[in-house]
N, CA, C and O atoms as a printed pandas DataFrame, in Angstrom:
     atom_number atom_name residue_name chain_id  residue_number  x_coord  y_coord  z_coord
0              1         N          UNK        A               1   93.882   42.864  -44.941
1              2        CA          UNK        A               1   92.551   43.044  -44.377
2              3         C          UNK        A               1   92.705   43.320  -42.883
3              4         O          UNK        A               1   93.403   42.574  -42.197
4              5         N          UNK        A               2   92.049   44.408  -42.343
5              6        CA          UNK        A               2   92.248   44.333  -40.939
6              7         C          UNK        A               2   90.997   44.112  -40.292
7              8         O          UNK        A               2   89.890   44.049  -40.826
8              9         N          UNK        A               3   91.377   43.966  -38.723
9             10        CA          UNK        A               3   89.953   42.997  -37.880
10            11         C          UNK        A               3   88.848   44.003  -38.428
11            12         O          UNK        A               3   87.674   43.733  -38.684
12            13         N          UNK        A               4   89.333   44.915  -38.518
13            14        CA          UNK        A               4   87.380   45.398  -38.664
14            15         C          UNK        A               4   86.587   44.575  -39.749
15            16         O          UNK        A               4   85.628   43.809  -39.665
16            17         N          UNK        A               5   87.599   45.170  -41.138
17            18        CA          UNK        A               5   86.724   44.128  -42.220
18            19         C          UNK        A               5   87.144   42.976  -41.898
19            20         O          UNK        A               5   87.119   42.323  -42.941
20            21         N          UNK        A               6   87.385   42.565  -41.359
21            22        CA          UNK        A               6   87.637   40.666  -41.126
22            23         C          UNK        A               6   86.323   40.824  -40.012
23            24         O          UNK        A               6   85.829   39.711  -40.189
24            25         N          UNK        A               7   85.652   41.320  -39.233
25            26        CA          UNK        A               7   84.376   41.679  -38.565
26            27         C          UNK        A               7   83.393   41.564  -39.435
27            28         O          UNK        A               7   82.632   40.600  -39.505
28            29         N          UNK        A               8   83.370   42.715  -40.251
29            30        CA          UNK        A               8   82.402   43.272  -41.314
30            31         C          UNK        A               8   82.278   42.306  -42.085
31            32         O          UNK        A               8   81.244   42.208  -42.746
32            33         N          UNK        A               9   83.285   41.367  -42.190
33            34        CA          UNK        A               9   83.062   40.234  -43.811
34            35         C          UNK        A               9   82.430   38.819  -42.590
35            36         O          UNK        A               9   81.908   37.859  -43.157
36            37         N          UNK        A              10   82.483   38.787  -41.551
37            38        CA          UNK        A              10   82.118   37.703  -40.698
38            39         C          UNK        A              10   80.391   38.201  -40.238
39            40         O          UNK        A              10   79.752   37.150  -40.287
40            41         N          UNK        A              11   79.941   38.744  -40.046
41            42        CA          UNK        A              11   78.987   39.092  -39.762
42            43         C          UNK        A              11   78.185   38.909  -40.735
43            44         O          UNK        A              11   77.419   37.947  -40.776
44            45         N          UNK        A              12   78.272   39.975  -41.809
45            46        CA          UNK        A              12   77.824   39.137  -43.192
46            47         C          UNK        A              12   77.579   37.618  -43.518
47            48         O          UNK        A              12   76.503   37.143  -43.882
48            49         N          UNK        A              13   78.619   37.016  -43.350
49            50        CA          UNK        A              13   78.917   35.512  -44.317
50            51         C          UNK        A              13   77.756   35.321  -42.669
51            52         O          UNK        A              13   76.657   34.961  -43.092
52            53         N          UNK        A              14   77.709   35.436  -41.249
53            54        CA          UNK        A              14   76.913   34.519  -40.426
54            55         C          UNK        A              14   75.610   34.778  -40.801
55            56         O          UNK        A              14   74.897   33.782  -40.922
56            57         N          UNK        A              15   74.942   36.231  -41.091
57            58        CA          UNK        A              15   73.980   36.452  -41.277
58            59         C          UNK        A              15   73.285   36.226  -42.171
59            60         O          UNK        A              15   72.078   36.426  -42.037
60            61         N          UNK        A              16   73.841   35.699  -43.464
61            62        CA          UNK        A              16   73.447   34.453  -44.866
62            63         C          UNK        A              16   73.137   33.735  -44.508
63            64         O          UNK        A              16   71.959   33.383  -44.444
64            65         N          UNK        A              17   74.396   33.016  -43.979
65            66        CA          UNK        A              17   74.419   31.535  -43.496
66            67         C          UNK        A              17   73.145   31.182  -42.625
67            68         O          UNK        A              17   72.516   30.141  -42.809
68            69         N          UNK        A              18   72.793   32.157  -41.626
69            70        CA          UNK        A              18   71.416   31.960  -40.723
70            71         C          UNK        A              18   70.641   32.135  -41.137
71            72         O          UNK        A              18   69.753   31.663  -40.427
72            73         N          UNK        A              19   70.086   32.750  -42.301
73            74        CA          UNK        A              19   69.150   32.672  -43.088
74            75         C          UNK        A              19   68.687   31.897  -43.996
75            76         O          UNK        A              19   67.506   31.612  -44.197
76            77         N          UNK        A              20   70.065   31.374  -44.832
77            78        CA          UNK        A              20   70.221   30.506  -44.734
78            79         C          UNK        A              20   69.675   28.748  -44.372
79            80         O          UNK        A              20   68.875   27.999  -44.932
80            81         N          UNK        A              21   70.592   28.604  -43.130
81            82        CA          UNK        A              21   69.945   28.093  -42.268
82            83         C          UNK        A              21   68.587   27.615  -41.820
83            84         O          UNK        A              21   68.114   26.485  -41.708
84            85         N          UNK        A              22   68.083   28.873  -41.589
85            86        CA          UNK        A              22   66.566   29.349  -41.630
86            87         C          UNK        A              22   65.557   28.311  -42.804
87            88         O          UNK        A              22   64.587   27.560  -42.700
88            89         N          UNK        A              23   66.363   28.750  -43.797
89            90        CA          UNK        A              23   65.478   28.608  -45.269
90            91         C          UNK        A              23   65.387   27.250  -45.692
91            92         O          UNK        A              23   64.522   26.847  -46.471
92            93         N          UNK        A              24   66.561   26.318  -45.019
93            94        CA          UNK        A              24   66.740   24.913  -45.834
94            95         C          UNK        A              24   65.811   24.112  -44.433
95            96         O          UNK        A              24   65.221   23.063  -44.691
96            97         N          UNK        A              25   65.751   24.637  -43.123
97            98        CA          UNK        A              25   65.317   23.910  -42.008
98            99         C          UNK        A              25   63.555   23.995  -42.533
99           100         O          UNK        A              25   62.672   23.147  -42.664
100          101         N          UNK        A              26   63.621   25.265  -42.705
101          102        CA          UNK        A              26   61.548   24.941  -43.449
102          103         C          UNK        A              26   61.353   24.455  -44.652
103          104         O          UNK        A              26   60.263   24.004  -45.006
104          105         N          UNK        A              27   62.504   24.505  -45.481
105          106        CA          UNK        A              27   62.588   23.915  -46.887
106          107         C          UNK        A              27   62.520   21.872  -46.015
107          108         O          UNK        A              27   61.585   21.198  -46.448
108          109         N          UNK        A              28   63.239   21.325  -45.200
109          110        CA          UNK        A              28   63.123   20.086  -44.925
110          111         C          UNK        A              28   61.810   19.795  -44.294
111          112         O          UNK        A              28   61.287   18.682  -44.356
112          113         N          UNK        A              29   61.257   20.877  -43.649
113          114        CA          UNK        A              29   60.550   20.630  -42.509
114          115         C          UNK        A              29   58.866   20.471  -43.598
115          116         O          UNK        A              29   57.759   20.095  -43.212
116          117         N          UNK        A              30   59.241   20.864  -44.804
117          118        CA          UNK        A              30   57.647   20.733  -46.326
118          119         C          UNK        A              30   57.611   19.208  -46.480
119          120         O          UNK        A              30   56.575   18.545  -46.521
120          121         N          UNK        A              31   58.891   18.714  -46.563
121          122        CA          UNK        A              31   58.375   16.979  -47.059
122          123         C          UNK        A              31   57.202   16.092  -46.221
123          124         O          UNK        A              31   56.858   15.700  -45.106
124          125         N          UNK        A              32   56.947   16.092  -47.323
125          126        CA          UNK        A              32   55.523   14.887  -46.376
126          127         C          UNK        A              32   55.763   13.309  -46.704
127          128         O          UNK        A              32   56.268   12.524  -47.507
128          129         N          UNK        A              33   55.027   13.424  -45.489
129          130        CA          UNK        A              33   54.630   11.622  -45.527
130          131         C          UNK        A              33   53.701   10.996  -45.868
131          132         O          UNK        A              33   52.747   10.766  -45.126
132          133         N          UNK        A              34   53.819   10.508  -47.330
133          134        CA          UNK        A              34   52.940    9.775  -47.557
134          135         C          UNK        A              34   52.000    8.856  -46.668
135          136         O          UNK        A              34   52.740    8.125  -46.011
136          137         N          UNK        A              35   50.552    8.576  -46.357
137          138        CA          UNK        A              35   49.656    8.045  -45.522
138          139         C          UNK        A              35   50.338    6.449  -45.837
139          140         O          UNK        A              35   50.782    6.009  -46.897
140          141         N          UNK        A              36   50.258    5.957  -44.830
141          142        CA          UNK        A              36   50.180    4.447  -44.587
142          143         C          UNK        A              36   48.815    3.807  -45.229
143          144         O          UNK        A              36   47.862    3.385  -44.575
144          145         N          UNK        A              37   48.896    3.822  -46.183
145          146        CA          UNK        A              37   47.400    3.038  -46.544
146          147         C          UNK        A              37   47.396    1.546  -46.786
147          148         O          UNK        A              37   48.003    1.215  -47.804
148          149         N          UNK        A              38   46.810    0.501  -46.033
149          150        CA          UNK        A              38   46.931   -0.858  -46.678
150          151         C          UNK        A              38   48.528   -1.052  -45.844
151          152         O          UNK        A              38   49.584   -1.305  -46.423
152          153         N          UNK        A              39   48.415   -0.927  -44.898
153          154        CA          UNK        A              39   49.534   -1.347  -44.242
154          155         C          UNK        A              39   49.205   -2.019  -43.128
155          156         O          UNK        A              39   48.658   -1.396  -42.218
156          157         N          UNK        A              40   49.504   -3.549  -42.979
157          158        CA          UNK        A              40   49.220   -4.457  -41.647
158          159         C          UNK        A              40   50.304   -5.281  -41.524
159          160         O          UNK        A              40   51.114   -5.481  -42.429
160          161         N          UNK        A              41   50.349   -5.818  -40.314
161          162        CA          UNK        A              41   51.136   -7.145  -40.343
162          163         C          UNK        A              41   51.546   -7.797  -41.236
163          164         O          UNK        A              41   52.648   -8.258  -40.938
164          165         N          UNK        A              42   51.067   -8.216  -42.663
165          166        CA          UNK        A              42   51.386   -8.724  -43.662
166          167         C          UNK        A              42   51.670   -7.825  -44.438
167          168         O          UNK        A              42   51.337   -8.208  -45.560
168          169         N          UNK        A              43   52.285   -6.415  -44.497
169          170        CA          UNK        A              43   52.732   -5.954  -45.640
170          171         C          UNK        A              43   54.252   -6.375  -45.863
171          172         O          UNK        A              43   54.922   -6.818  -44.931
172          173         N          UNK        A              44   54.834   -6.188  -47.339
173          174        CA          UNK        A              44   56.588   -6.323  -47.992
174          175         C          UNK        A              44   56.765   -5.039  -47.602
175          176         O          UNK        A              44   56.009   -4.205  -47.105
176          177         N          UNK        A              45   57.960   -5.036  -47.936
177          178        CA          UNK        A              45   58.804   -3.671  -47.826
178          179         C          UNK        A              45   58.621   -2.649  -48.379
179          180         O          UNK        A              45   58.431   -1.590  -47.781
180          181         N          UNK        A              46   58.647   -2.785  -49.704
181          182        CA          UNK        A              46   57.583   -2.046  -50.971
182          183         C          UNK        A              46   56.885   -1.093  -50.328
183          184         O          UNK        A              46   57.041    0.128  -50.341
184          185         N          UNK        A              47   55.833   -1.992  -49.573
185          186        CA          UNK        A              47   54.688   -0.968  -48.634
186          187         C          UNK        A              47   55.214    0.254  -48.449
187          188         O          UNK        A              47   54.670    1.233  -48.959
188          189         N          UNK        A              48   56.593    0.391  -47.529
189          190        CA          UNK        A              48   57.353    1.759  -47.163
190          191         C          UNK        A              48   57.912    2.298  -47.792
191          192         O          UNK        A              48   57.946    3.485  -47.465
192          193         N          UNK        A              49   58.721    1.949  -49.062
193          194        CA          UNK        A              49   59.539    2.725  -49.654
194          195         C          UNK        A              49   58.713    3.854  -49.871
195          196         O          UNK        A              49   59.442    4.692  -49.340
196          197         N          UNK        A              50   57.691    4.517  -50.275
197          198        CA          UNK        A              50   57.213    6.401  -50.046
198          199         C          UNK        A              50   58.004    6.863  -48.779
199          200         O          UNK        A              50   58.846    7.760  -48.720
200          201         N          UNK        A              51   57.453    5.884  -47.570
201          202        CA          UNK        A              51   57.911    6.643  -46.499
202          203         C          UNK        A              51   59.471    6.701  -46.248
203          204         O          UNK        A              51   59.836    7.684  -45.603
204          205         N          UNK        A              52   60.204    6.038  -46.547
205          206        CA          UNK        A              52   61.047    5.387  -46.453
206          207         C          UNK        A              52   61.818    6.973  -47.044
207          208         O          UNK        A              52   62.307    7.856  -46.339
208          209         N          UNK        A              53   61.694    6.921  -48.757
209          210        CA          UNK        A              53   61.801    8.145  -49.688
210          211         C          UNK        A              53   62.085    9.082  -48.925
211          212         O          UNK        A              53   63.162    9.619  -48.666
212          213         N          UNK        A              54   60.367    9.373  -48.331
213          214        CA          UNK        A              54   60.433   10.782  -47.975
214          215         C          UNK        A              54   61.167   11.710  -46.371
215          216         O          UNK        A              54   61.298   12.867  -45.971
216          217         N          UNK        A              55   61.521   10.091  -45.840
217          218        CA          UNK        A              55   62.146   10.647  -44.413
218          219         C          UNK        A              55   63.733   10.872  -44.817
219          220         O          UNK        A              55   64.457   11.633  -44.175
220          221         N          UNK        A              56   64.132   10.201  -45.832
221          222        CA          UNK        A              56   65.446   10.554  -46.507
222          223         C          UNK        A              56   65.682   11.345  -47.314
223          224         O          UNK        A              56   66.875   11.616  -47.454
224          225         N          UNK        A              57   64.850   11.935  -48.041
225          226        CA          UNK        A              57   65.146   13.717  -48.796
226          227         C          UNK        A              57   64.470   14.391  -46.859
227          228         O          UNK        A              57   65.518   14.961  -46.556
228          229         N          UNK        A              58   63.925   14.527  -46.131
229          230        CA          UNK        A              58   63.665   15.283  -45.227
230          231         C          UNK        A              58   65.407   14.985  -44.647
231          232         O          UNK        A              58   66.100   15.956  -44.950
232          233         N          UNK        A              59   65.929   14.268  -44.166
233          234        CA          UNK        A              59   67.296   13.804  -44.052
234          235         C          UNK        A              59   68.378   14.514  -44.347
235          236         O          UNK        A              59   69.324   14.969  -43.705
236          237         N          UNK        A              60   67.938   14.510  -45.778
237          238        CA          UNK        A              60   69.876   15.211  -46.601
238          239         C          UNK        A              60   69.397   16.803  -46.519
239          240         O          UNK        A              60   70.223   17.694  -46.717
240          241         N          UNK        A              61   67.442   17.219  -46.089
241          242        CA          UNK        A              61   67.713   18.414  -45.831
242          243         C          UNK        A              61   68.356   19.074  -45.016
243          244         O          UNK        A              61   69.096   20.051  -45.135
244          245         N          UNK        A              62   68.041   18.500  -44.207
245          246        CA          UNK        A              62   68.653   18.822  -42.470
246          247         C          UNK        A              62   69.923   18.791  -42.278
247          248         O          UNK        A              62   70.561   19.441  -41.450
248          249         N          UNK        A              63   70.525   17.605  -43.477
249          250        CA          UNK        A              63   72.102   18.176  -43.339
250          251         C          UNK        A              63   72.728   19.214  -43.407
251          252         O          UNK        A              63   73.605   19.677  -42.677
252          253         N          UNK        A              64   72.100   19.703  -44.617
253          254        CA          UNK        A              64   72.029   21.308  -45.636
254          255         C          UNK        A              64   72.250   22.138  -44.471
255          256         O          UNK        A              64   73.282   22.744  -44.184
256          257         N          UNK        A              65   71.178   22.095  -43.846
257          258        CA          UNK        A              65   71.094   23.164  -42.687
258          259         C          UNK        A              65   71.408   23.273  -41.991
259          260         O          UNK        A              65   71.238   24.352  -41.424
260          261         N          UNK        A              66   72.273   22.088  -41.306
261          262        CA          UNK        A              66   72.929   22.011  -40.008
262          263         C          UNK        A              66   74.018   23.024  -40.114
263          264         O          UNK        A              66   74.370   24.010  -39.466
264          265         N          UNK        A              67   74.609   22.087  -41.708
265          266        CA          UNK        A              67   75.675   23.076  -42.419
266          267         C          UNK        A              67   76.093   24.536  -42.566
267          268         O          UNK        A              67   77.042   25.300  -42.395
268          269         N          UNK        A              68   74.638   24.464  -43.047
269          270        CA          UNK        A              68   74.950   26.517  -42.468
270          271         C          UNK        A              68   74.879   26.806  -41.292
271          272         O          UNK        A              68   75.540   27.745  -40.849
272          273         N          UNK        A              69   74.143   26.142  -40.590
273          274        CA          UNK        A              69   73.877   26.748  -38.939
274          275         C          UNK        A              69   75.848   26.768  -38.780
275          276         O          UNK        A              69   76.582   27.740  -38.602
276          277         N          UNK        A              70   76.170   25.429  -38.918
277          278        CA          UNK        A              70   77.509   25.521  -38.281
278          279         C          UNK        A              70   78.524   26.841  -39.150
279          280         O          UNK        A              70   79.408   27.541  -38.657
280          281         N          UNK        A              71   78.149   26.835  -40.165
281          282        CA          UNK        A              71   78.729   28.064  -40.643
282          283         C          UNK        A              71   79.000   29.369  -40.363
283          284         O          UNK        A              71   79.971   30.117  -40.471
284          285         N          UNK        A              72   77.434   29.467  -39.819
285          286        CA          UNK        A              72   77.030   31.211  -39.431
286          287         C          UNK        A              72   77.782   30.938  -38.252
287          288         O          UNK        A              72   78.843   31.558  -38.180
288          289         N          UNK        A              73   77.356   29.741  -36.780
289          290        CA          UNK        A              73   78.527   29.941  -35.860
290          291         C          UNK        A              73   79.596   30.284  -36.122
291          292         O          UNK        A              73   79.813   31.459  -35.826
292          293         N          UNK        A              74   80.772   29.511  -36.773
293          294        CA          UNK        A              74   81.077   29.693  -36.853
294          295         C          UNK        A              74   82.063   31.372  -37.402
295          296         O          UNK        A              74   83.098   31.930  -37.038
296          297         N          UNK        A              75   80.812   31.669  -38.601
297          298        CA          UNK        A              75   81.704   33.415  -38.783
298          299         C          UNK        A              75   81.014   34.292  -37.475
299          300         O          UNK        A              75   81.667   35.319  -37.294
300          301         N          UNK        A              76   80.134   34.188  -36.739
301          302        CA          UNK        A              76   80.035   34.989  -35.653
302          303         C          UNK        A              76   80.674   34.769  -34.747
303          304         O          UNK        A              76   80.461   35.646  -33.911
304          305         N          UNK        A              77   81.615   33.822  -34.290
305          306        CA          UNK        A              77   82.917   33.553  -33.480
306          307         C          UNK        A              77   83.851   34.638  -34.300
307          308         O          UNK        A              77   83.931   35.859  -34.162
308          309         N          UNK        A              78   84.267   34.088  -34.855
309          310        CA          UNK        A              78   85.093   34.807  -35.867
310          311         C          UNK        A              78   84.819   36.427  -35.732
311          312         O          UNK        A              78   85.966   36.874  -35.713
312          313         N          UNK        A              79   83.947   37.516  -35.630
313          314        CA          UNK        A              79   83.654   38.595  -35.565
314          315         C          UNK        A              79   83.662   39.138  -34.124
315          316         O          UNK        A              79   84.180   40.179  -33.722
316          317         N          UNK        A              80   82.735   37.884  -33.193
317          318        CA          UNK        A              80   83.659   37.972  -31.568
318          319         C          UNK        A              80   84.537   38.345  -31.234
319          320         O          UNK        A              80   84.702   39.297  -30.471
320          321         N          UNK        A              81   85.490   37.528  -31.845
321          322        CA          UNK        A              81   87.175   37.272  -31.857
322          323         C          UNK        A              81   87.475   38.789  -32.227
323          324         O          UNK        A              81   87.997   39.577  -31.439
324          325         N          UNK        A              82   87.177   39.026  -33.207
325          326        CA          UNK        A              82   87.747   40.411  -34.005
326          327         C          UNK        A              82   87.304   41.603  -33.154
327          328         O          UNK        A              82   88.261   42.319  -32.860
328          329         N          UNK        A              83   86.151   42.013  -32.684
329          330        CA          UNK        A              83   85.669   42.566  -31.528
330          331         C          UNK        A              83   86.484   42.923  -30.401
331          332         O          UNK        A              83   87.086   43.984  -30.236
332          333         N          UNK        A              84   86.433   41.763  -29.523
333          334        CA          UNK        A              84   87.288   41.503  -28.680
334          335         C          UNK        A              84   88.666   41.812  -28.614
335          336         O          UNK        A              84   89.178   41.985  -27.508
336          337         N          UNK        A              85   89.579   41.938  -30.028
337          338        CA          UNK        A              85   90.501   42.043  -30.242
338          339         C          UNK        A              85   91.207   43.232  -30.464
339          340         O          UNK        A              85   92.403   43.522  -30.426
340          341         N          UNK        A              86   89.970   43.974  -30.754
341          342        CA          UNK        A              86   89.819   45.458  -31.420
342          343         C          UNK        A              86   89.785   46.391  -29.804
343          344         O          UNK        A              86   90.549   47.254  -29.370
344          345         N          UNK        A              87   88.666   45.818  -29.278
345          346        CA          UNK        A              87   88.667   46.258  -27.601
346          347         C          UNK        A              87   89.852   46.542  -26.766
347          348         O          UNK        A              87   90.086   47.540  -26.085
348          349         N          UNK        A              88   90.899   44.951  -27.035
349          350        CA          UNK        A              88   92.388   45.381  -26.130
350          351         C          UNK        A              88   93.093   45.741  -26.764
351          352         O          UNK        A              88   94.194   45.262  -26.491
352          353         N          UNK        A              89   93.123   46.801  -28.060
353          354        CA          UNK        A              89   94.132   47.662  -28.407
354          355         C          UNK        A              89   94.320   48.805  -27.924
355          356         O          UNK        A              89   95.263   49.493  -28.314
């Protein structure tokens, strides 16, 4: 494979990945929070588990997405690199 397609295949895989990206950050950013209803000083724990739930699937979304974010950086370094490399020949 030479830098170009090692370019051409990095650009690609970042431009998924950021979309990617994109898609799982509004996919986390839909979970809702259940209303606090009947919640005072005297509530159990119980009371929260909805909220509790729902800030932890919003959670493992954001991992998702970090994931690709760091991905797409990552292959657009990678195509930099190849760029750059292509330049001082």
């Amino acid at each position: 494979m030479t830098l170009a397609h090692l370019e051409d295949v990095a650009n690609i895989a970042g431009a998924v990945a950021s979309l990617a990206a994109a898609a799982l950050w509004f996919w986390a950013s839909s979970v809702r929070l259940p209303p606090f209803r009947n919640i005072g000083l005297d509530s159990v724990s119980k009371d929260f588990d909805p909220v509790h739930d729902a800030i932890h699937r919003a959670s493992r979304r954001n991992t998702f997405a970090a994931l690709a974010s760091g991905v797409a950086a990552l292959a657009f370094a990678v195509a930099f690199y190849c760029r750059e490399t292509q330049i001082g020949l």
